[in-house]
C-alpha positions in Angstrom: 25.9 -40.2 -14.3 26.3 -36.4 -14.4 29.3 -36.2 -12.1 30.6 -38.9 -15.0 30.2 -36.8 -17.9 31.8 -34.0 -16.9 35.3 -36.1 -17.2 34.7 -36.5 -20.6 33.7 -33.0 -22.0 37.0 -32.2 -23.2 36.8 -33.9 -26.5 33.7 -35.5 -28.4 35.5 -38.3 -29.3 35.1 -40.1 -25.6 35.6 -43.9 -26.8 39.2 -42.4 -27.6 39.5 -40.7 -23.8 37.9 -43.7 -21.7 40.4 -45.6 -23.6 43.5 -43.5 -22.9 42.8 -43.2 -19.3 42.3 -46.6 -18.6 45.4 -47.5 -20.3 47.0 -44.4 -18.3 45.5 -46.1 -15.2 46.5 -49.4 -16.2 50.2 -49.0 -17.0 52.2 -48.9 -13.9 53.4 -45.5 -13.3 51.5 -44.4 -16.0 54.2 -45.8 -18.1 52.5 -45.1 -21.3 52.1 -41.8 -21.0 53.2 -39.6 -23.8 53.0 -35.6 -22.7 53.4 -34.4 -26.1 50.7 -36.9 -27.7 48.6 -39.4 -27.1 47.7 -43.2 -27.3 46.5 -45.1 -30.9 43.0 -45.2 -31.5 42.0 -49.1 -32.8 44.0 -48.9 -36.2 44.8 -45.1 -36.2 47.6 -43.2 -34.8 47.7 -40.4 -32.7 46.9 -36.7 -34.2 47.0 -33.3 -33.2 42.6 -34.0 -33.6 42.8 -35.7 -30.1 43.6 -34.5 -26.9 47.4 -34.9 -25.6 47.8 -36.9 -22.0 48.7 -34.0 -20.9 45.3 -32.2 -21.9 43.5 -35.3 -20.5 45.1 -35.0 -17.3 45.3 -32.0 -16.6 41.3 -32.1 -17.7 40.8 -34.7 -14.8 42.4 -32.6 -12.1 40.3 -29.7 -12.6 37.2 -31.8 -13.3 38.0 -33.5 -9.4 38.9 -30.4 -7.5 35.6 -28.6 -9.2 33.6 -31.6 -7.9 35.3 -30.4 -4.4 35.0 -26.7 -4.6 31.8 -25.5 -3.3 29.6 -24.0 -6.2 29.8 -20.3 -6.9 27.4 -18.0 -8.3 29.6 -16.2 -10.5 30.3 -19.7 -12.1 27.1 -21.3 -12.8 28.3 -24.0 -15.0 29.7 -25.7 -11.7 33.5 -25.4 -12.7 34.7 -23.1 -9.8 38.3 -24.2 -9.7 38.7 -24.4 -13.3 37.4 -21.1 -13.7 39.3 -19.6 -10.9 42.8 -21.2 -11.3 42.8 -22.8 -14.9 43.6 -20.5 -17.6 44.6 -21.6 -21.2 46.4 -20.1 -24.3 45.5 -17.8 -26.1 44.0 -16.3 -23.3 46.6 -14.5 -21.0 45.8 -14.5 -17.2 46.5 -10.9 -15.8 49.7 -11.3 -13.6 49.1 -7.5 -11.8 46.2 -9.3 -10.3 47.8 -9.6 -6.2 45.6 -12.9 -5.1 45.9 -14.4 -8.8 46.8 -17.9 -8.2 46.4 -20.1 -11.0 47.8 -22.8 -13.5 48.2 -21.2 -16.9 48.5 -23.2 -20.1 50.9 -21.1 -22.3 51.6 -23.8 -25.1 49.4 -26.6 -26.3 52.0 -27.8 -28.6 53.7 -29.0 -26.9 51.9 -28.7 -23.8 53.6 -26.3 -21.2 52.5 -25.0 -18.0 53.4 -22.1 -16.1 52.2 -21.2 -12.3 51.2 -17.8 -11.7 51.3 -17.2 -8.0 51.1 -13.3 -6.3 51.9 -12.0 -9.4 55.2 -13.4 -10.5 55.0 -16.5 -13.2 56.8 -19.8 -12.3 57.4 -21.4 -15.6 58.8 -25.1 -14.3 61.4 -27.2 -16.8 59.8 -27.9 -20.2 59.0 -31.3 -21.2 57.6 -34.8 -19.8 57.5 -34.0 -16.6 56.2 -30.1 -16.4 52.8 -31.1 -15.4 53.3 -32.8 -12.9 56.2 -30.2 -11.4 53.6 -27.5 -12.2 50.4 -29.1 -10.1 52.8 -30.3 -7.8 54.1 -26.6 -7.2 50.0 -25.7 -6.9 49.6 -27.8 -4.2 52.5 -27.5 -2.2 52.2 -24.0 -2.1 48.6 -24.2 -1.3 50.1 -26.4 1.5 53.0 -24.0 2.7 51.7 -20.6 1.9 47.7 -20.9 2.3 48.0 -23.4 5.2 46.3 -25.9 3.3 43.6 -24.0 2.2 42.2 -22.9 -1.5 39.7 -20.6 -1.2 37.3 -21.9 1.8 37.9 -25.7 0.9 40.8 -27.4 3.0 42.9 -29.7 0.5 44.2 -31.1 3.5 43.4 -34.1 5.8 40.4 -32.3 7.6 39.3 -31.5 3.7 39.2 -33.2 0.3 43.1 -34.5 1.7 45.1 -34.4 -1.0 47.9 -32.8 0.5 49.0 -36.0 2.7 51.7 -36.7 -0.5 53.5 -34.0 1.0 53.9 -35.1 4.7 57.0 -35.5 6.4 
């Protein structure tokens, strides 16, 4: 149950979120997805109250890959990657930091997010589809420049294999 509830701590109203990501999961493609909102709650519309898909997936993604990452000391509330390489406006991560490598939310609305990687700042196109550019970019350099590797966790086959989208 605990390794449940930590998918749906980013907003109290979790009917709402169970909801949206089973009609995320549902639609093929994830065909209702709506980066800049979100889905109708029974008789209500969506509002800025409720988490964007984008906030819900990008929620998941850190919730998985800190159920993957060994736990850390320094991070005692068991969210090593998301405190490690998940940073959010307003806080700004500090780019003069050399092994910085994170995903940085810089806009919630509309969501945008920008890669920080050895101190320069990758901000991908804006719009639908900069979340999924932006992870993708994470990963994919994780593949090419850290040989698979984030931290002491292998992200590839031998590992939690979830770089196998970018074989040849």
């Amino acid at each position: 149950m605990n390794s449940i509830v930590q998918y749906l701590d980013i907003t109290p109203n979790q009917e709402y979120l169970v909801d949206r990501i089973k009609e995320l999961a549902h639609s093929g493609c994830m065909s209702s997805f709506r980066w800049n909102g979100g889905g109708d709650l029974k008789n209500r519309k969506w509002d800025t109250d409720l988490p964007t898909d984008c906030a819900i997936l990008m929620h998941v993604f850190c919730t998985y890959l800190d159920s993957r990452l060994p736990p850390h000391p320094k991070y005692p509330d068991g969210k090593t990657f998301t405190s490690q390489h998940f940073s959010h406006t307003p806080d700004k991560p500090d780019v003069t930091k050399e092994n910085l490598f994170c995903i940085h939310q810089s806009s919630t609305t509309p969501p945008h997010y920008q890669l920080i990687y050895q101190g320069h700042i990758y901000s991908l196109p804006k719009g639908r589809n900069n979340l999924f550019h932006t992870i993708l970019m994470f990963l994919y350099i994780i593949k090419i420049k850290e040989s698979g590797m984030l931290g002491r966790v292998n992200l590839g086959l031998s590992g939690v294999n979830i770089l196998w989208i970018f074989e040849d």
